[in-house]
VOBA-1610 file (N, C-alpha, C; in pm, whole numbers, padded with zeros to 5 digits, always signed):
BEGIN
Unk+02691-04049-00984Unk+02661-03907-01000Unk+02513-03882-00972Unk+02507-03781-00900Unk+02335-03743-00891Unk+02286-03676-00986Unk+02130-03716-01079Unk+02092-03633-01090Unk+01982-03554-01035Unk+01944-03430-01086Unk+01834-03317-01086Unk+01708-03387-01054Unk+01670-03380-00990Unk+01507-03459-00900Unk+01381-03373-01021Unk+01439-03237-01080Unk+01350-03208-01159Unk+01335-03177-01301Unk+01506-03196-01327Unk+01509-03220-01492Unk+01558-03311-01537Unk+01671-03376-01462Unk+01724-03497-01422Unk+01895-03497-01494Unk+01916-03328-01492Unk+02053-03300-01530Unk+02158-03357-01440Unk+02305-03328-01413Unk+02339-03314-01335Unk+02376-03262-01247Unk+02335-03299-01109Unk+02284-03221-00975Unk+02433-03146-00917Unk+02432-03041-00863Unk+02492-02945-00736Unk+02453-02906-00634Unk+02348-02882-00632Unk+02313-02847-00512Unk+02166-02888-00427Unk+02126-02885-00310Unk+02030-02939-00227Unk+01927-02864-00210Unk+01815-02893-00204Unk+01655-02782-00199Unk+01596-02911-00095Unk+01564-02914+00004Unk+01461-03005+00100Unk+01500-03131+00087Unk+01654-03165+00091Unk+01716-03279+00095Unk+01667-03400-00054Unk+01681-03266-00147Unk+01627-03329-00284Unk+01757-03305-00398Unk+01843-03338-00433Unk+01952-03342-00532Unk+01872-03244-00658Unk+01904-03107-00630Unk+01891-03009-00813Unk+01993-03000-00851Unk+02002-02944-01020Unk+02106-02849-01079Unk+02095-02698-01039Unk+02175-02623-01032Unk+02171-02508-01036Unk+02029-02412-01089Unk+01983-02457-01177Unk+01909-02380-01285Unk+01775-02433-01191Unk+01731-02506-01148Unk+01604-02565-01121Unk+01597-02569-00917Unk+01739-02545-00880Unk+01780-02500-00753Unk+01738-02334-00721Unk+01753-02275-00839Unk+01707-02129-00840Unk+01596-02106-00904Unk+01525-02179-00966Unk+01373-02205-01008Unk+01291-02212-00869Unk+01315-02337-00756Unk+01315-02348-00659Unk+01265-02274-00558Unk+01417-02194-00565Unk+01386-02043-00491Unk+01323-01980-00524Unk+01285-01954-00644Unk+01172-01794-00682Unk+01029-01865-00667Unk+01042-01984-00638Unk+00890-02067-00643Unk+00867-02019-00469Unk+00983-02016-00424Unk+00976-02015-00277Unk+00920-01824-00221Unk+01012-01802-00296Unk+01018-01669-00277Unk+00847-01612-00363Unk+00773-01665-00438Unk+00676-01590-00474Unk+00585-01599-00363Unk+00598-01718-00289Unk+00502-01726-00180Unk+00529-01620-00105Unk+00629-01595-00058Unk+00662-01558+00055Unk+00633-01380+00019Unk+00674-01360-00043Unk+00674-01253-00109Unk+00542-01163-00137Unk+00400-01255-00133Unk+00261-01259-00148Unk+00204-01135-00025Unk+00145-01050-00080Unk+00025-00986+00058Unk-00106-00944+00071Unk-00161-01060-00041Unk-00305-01110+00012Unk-00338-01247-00013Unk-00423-01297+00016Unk-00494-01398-00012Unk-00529-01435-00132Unk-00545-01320-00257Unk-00584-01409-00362Unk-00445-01419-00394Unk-00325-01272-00411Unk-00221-01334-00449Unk-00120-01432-00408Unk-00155-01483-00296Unk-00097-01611-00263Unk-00149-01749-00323Unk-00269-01692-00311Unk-00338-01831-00367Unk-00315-01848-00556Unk-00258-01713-00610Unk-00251-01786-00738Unk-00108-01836-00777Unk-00029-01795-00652Unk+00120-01800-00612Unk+00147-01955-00607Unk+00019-02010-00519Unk+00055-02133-00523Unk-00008-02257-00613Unk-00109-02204-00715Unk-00167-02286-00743Unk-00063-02300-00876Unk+00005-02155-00946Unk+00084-02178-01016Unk+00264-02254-00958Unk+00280-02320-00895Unk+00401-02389-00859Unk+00332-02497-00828Unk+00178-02580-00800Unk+00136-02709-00822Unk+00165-02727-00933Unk+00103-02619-01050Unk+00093-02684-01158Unk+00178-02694-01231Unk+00291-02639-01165Unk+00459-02636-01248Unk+00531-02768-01212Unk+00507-02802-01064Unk+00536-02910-01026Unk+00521-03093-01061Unk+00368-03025-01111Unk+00273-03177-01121Unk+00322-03209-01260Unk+00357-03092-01378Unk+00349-03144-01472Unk+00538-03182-01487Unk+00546-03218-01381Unk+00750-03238-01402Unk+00766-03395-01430Unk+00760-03420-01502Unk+00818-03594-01565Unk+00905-03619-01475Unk+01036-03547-01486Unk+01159-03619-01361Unk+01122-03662-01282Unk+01040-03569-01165Unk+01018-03635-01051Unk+00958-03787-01013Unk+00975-03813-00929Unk+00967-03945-00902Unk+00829-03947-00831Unk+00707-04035-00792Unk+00593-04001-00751Unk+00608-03965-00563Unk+00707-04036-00532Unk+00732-03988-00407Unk+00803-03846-00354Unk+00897-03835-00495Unk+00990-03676-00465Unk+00911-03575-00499Unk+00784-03579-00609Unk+00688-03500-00628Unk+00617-03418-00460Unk+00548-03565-00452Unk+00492-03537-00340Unk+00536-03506-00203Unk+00668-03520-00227Unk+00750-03461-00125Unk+00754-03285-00102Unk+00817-03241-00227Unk+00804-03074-00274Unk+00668-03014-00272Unk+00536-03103-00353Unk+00455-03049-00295Unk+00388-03030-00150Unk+00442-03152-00082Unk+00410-03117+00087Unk+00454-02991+00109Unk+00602-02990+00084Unk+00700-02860+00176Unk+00597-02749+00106Unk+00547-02718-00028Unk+00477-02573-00049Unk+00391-02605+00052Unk+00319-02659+00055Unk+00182-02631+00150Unk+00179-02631+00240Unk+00298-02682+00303Unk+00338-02594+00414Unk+00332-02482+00441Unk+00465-02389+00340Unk+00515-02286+00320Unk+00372-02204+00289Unk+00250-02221+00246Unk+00131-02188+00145Unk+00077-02129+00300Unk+00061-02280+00426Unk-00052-02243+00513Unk+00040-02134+00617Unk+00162-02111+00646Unk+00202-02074+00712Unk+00198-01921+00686Unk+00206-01881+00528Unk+00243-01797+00503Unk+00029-01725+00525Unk-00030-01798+00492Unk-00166-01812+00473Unk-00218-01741+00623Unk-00149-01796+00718Unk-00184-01765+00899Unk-00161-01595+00852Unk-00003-01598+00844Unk+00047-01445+00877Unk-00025-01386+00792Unk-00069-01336+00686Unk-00178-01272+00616Unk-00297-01237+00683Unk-00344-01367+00752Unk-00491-01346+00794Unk-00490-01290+00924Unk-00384-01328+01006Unk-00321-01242+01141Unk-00319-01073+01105Unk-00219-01082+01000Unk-00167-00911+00959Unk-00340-00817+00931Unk-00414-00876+00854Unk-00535-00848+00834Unk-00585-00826+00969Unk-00618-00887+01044Unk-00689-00844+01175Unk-00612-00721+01248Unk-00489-00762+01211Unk-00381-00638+01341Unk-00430-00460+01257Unk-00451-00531+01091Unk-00467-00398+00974Unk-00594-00325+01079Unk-00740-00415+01035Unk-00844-00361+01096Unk-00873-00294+01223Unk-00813-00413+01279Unk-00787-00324+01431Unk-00716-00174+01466Unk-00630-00135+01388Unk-00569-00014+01406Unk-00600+00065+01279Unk-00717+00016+01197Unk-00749+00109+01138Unk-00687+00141+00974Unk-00596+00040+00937Unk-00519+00023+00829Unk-00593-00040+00724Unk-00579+00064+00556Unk-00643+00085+00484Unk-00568-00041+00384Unk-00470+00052+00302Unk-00373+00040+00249Unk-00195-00003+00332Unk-00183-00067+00247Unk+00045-00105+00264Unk+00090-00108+00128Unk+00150-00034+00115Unk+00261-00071-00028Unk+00387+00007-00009Unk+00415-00072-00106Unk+00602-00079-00087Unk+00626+00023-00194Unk+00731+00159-00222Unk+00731+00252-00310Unk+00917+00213-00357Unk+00948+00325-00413Unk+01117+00304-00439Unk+01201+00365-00346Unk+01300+00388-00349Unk+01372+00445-00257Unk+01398+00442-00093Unk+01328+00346-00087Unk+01342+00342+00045Unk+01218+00331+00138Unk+01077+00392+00018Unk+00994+00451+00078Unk+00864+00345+00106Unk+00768+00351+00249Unk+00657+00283+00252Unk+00509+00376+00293Unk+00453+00372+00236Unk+00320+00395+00233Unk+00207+00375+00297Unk+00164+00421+00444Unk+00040+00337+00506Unk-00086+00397+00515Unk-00198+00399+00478Unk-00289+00479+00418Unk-00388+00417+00540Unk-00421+00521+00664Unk-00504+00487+00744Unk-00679+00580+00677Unk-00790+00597+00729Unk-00909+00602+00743Unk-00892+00811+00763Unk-00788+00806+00859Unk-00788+00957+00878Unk-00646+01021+00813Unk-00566+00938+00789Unk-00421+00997+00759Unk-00336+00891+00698Unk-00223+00977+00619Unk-00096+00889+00604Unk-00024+00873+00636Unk+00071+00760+00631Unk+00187+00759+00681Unk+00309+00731+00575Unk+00387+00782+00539Unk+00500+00755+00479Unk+00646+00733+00534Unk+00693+00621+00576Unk+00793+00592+00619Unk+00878+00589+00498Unk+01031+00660+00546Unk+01113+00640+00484Unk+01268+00575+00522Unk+01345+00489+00449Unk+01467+00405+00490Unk+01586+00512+00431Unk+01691+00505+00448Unk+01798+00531+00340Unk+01846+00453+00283Unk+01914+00425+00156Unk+01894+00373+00017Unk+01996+00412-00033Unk+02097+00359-00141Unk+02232+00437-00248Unk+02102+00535-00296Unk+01972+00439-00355Unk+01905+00549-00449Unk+01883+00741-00398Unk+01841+00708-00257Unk+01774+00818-00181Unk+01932+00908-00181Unk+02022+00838-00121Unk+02163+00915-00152Unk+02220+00997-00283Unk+02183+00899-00350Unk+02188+00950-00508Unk+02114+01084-00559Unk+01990+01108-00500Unk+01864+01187-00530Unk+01890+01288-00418Unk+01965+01298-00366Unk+01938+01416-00268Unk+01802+01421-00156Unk+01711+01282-00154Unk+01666+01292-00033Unk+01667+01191+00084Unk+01796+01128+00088Unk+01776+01026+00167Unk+01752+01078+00351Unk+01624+01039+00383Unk+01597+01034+00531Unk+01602+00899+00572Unk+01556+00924+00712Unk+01538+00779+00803Unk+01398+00834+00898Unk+01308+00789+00866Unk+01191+00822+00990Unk+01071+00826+00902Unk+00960+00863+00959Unk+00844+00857+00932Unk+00764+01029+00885Unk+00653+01004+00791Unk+00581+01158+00752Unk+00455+01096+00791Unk+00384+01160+00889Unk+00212+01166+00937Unk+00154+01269+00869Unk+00063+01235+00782Unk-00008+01375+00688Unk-00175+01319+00706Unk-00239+01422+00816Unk-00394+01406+00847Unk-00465+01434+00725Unk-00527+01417+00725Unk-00612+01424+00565Unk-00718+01584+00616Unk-00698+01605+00737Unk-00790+01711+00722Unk-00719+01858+00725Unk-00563+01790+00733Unk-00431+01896+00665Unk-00399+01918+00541Unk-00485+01855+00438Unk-00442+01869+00314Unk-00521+01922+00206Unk-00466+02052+00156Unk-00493+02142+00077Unk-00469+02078-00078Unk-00453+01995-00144Unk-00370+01958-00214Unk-00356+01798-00261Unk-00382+01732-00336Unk-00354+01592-00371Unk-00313+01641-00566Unk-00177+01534-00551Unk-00108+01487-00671Unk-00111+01365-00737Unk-00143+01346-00863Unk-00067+01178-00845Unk-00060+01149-00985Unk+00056+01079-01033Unk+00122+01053-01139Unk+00180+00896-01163Unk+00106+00867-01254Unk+00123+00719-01280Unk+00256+00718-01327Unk+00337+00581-01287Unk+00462+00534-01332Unk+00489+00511-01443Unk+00625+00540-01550Unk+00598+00514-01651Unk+00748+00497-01731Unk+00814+00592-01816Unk+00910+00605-01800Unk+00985+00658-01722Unk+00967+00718-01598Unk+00960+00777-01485Unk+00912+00734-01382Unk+00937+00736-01243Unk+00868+00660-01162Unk+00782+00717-01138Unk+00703+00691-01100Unk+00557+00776-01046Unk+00549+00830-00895Unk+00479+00909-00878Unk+00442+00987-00739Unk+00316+01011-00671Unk+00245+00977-00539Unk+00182+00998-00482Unk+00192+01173-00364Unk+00124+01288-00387Unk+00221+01401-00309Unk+00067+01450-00278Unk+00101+01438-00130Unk+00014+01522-00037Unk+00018+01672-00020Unk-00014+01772-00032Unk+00032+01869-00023Unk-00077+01966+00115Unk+00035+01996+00159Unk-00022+02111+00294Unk+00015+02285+00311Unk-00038+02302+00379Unk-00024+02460+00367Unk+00145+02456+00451Unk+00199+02415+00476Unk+00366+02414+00533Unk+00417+02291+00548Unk+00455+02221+00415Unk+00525+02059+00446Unk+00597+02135+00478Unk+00688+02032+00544Unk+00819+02031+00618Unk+00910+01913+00483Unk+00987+01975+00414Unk+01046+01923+00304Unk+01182+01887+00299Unk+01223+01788+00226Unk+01372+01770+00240Unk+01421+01811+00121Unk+01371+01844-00015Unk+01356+01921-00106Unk+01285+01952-00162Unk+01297+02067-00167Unk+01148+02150-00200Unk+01062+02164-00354Unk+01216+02153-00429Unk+01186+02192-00552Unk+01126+02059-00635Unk+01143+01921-00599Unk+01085+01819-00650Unk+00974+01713-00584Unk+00889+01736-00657Unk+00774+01663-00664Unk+00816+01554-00569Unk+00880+01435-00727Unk+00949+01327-00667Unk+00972+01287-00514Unk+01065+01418-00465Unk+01155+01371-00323Unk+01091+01468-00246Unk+01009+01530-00183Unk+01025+01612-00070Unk+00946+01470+00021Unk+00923+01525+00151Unk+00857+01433+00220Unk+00729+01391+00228Unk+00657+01508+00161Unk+00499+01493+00120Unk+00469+01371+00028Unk+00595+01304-00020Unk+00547+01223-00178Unk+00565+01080-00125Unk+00508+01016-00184Unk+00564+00847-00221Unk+00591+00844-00348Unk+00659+00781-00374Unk+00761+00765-00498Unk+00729+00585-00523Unk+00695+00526-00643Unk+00683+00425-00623Unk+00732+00385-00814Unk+00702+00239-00809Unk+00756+00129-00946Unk+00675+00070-01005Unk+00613+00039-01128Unk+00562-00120-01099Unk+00584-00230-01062Unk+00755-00204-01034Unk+00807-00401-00974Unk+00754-00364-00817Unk+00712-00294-00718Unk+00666-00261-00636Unk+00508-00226-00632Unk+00449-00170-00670Unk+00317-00102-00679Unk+00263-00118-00804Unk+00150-00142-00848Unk+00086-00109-00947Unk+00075+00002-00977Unk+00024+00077-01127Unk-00036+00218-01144Unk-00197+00179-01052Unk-00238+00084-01120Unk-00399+00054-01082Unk-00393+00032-00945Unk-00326-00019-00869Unk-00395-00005-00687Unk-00353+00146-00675Unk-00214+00241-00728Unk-00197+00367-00643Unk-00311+00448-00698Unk-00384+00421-00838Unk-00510+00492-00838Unk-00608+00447-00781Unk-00593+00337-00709Unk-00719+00321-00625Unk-00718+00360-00514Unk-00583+00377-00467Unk-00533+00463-00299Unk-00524+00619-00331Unk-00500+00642-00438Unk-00553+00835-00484Unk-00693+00814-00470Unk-00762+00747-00570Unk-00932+00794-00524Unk-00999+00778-00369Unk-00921+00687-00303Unk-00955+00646-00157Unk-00945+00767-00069Unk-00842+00791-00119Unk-00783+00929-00034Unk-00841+01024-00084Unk-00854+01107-00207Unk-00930+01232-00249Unk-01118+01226-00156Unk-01135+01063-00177Unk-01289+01106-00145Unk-01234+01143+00015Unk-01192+01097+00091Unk-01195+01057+00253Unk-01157+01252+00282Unk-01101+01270+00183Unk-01065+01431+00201Unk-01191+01520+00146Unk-01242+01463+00093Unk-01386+01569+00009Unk-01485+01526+00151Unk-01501+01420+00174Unk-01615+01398+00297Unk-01542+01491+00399Unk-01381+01520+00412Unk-01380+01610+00529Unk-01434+01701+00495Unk-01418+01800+00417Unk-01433+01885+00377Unk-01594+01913+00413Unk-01689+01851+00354Unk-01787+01865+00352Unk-01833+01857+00489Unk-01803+01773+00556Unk-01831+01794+00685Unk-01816+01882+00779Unk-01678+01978+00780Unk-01664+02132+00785Unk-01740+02168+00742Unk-01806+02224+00625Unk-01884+02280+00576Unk-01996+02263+00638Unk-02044+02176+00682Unk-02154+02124+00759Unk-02170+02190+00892Unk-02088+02252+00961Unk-02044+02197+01086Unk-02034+02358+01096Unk-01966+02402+00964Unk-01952+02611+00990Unk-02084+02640+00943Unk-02198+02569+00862Unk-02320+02662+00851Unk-02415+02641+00945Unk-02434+02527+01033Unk-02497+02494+01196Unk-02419+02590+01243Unk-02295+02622+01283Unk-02230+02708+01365Unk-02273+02842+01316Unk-02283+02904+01191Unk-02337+03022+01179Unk-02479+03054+01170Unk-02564+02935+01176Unk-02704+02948+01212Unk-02800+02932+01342Unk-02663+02874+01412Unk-02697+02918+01589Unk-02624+03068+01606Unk-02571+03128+01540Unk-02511+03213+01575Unk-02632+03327+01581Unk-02710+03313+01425Unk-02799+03388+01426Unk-02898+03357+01518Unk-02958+03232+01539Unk-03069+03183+01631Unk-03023+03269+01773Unk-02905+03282+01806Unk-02911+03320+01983Unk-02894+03458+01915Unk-02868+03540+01856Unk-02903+03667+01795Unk-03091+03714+01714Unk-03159+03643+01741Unk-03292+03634+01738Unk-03321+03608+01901Unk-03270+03509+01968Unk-03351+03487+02121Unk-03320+03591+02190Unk-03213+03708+02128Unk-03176+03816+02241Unk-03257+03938+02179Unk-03310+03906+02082Unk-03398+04030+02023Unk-03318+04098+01947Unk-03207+04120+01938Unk-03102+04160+01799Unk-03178+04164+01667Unk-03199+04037+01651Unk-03250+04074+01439Unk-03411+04036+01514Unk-03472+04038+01420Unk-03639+03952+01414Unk-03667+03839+01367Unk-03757+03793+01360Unk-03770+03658+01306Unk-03731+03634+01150Unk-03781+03771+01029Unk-03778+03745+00908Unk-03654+03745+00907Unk-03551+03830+00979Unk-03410+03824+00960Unk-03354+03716+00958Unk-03358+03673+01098Unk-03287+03519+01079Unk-03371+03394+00985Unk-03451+03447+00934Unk-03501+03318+00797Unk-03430+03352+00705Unk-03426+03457+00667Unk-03339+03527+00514Unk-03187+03490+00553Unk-03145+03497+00663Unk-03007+03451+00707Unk-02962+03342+00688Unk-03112+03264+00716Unk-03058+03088+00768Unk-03057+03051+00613Unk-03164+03100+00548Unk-03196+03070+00368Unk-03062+03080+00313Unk-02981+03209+00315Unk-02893+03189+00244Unk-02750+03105+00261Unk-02763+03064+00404Unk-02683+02990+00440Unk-02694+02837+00392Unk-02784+02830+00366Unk-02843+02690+00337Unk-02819+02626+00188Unk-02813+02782+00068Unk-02839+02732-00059Unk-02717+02696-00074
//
C-alpha cells in the first residue's frame, strides 16, 4: 500500500509523480494555485516563501521527495515570476495604472486618463438584472461625479458618474455601467481606496488645468481687445486682476 509522501496516510492520488492522500493532494493544489493566482511581486513572493516553509517543516517527506516538491515550486515561483514582470512592462507601456478583479463578472482597468470597466455575464449579473458582455471607457475629463463605497455587508461600489451614462439600470448604484462592483475575496477595501484617491486627484488636476487654460483664454481675449484699442490699458489690468484672484 502507498503511503502520503506528506503525512504518510494512505495514498490516492498523484501530485508530480509523488503518492498523496486526498487531503494533502488538495493542500497541494491551493499551494499551487496561490502562486498562480498572485499579481505582484511581493504577493508572490510571500506566496512562496509561505509553501517553503510549509514544506520544509513536513517530517514525512523523505530528504529527496522534499526536495523534489520544492524544485517543482520554484519552478512554478520563476515562471510565474517572468509573466508578472512581462505583464508589468506591457502595463507601463500602454499606460496601465491599476487591474482588479470586481464581482459579477466585472474588471476594472484604471489608465492615467480613463477607465475601463469590462464586463462578462455571470448567473450573478443574470440574477441582478444587469448582466452585459463588453466593455465601459469613462475619460476622466467626462466625469462630473465620483462614488465609492467600501465592501461590507454589502458589496461595495466604485461609480463614475457623467453628465449622460449610458446605463443598463438606472436606478442602482450597484449595476448600471458607470460602477464596479467588487468583494474582498477579490479586491481589497484598502487598494479600491487607493484607486478612488488615484482617480479623484487625476480628475481635480483635470479640472484645474481647464481652469488654467479658460483664464489664459479669457486674458488674451482681453489683451487682443486692448491691441485693437477697444478697452485701455487700466481696463485690461482690472480685467486680467480679477481673473487671476
Amino acid at each position: 500500500m502507498e503511503k502520503c509522501a506528506a503525512c504518510g496516510s494512505k495514498a490516492k492520488v498523484k501530485r508530480i509523480e509523488l503518492d498523496y492522500c486526498k487531503t494533502c493532494a488538495i493542500n497541494f493544489d491551493n499551494r499551487f494555485e496561490l502562486i498562480q493566482s498572485s499579481t505582484d511581486k511581493e504577493g508572490l513572493e510571500k506566496a512562496y516563501v509561505k509553501i517553503v516553509n510549509t514544506i520544509e517543516t513536513r517530517d514525512q517527506y523523505t530528504t529527496e521527495n522534499k526536495q523534489y516538491v520544492l524544485d517543482y515550486f520554484r519552478n512554478i515561483y520563476n515562471t510565474k515570476l517572468k509573466k508578472i514582470e512581462e505583464h508589468k512592462i506591457e502595463k507601463d507601456n500602454i499606460g496601465l495604472v491599476y487591474e482588479v478583479k470586481g464581482t459579477r463578472g466585472r474588471t476594472l482597468e484604471v489608465y492615467k486618463n480613463k477607465v475601463v470597466i469590462k464586463t462578462n455575464v455571470t448567473l450573478g449579473s443574470i440574477i441582478t438584472g444587469s448582466a452585459t458582455d463588453g466593455k465601459k471607457t469613462i475619460y476622466f475629463k467626462d466625469v462630473i461625479g465620483l462614488q465609492f463605497k467600501p465592501c461590507g455587508a454589502l458589496i461595495g461600489y466604485l461609480q463614475l458618474e457623467t453628465a449622460s451614462p449610458i446605463m443598463n439600470n438606472e436606478k442602482s448604484n450597484f449595476y448600471n455601467e458607470n460602477t464596479f462592483i467588487f468583494e474582498e475575496i477579490n479586491t481589497s477595501n484598502t487598494q479600491m481606496e487607493e484607486i478612488h484617491n488615484y482617480i479623484d486627484k487625476q480628475i481635480e488636476q483635470l479640472k484645474n488645468i481647464n481652469s488654467s487654460l479658460s483664464t489664459a483664454d479669457e486674458i488674451l481675449k482681453f489683451k487682443n481687445l486692448l491691441d485693437m484699442g477697444i478697452i485701455n490699458q487700466e481696463e485690461f489690468e482690472r480685467k486680467k486682476n480679477e481673473l487671476l484672484k
